[in-house]
N, C-alpha and C positions, 0 to 999 in steps of 0.2 A: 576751938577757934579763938585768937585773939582779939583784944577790942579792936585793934589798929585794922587787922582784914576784915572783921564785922563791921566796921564804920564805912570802910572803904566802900566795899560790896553794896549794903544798904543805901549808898548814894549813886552807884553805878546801877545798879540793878534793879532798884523798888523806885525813888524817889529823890532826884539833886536836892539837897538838904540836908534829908532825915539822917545820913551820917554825924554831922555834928553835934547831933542829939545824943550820942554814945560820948563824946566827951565833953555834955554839958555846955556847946558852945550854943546857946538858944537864940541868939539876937543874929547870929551869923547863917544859923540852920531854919529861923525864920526868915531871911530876906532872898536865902537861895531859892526857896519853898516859893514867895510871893513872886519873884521873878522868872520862875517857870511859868509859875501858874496861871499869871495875867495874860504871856503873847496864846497859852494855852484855851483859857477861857473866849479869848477873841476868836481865835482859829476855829472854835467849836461853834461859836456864834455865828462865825463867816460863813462857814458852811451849812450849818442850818436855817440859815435865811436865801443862803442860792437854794438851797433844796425844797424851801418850801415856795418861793416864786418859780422852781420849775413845775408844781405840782401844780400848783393854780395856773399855769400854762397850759398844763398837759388837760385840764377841769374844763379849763376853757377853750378848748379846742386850738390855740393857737402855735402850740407846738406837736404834732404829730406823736403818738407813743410807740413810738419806736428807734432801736437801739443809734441808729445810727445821726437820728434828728437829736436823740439827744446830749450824747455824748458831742457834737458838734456846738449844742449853745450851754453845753457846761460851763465853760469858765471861757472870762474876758483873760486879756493877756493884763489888767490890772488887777483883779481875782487874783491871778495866779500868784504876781509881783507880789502882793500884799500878803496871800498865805504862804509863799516862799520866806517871805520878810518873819515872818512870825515864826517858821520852822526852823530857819537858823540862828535867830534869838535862843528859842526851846533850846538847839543843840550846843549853842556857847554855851548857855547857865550850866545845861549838863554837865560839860567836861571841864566848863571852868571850879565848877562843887565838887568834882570829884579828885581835880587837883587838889584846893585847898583841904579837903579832905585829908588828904595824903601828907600835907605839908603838915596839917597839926599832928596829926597821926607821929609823923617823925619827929616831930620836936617834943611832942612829949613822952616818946622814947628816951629820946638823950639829955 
């Protein structure tokens, strides 16, 4: 396998970044890394703090445990906005590291 489809792959497939790390671009391949991984780190926040006030709901009796009471006070429609907002960040940084990617890829072909 070439470095150029190694790199390529390794940021489509593992990690938006870690490709630039095959040709030594570290300041590029650490900002893709930090901008995944911040709307990431929120997202995982977000959701583990709805999850854990629905448990203390459910503890304290003010949300019934069951399927359909809860799946109804899952997420506000700003919940949603706000983990929508953070998933299509995730997906820009993705394909925008895996362009660049590709762009250094060819240019240090030719």
């Amino acid at each position: 396998m070439n470095k150029s489809l190694k790199a390529i792959l390794v940021s489509a497939l593992i990690y938006p970044g870690l490709g630039h790390f095959v040709f030594k671009k570290y300041v590029v391949g650490f900002a893709f890394i930090a901008s995944f991984s911040i709307p990431l780190l929120l997202l995982v926040q977000g959701i583990l703090a709805k999850t854990n006030q629905m448990v203390e709901q459910i503890q304290h009796g003010d949300l019934a445990l069951d399927v359909t009471a809860i799946s109804n006070s899952l997420m506000t429609s700003s919940d949603m906005q706000t983990f929508d907002t953070y998933t299509y960040i995730m997906l820009a940084v993705w394909i925008i590291s895996v362009l660049d990617v590709y762009r250094v890829a060819r240019k240090t072909k030719g």
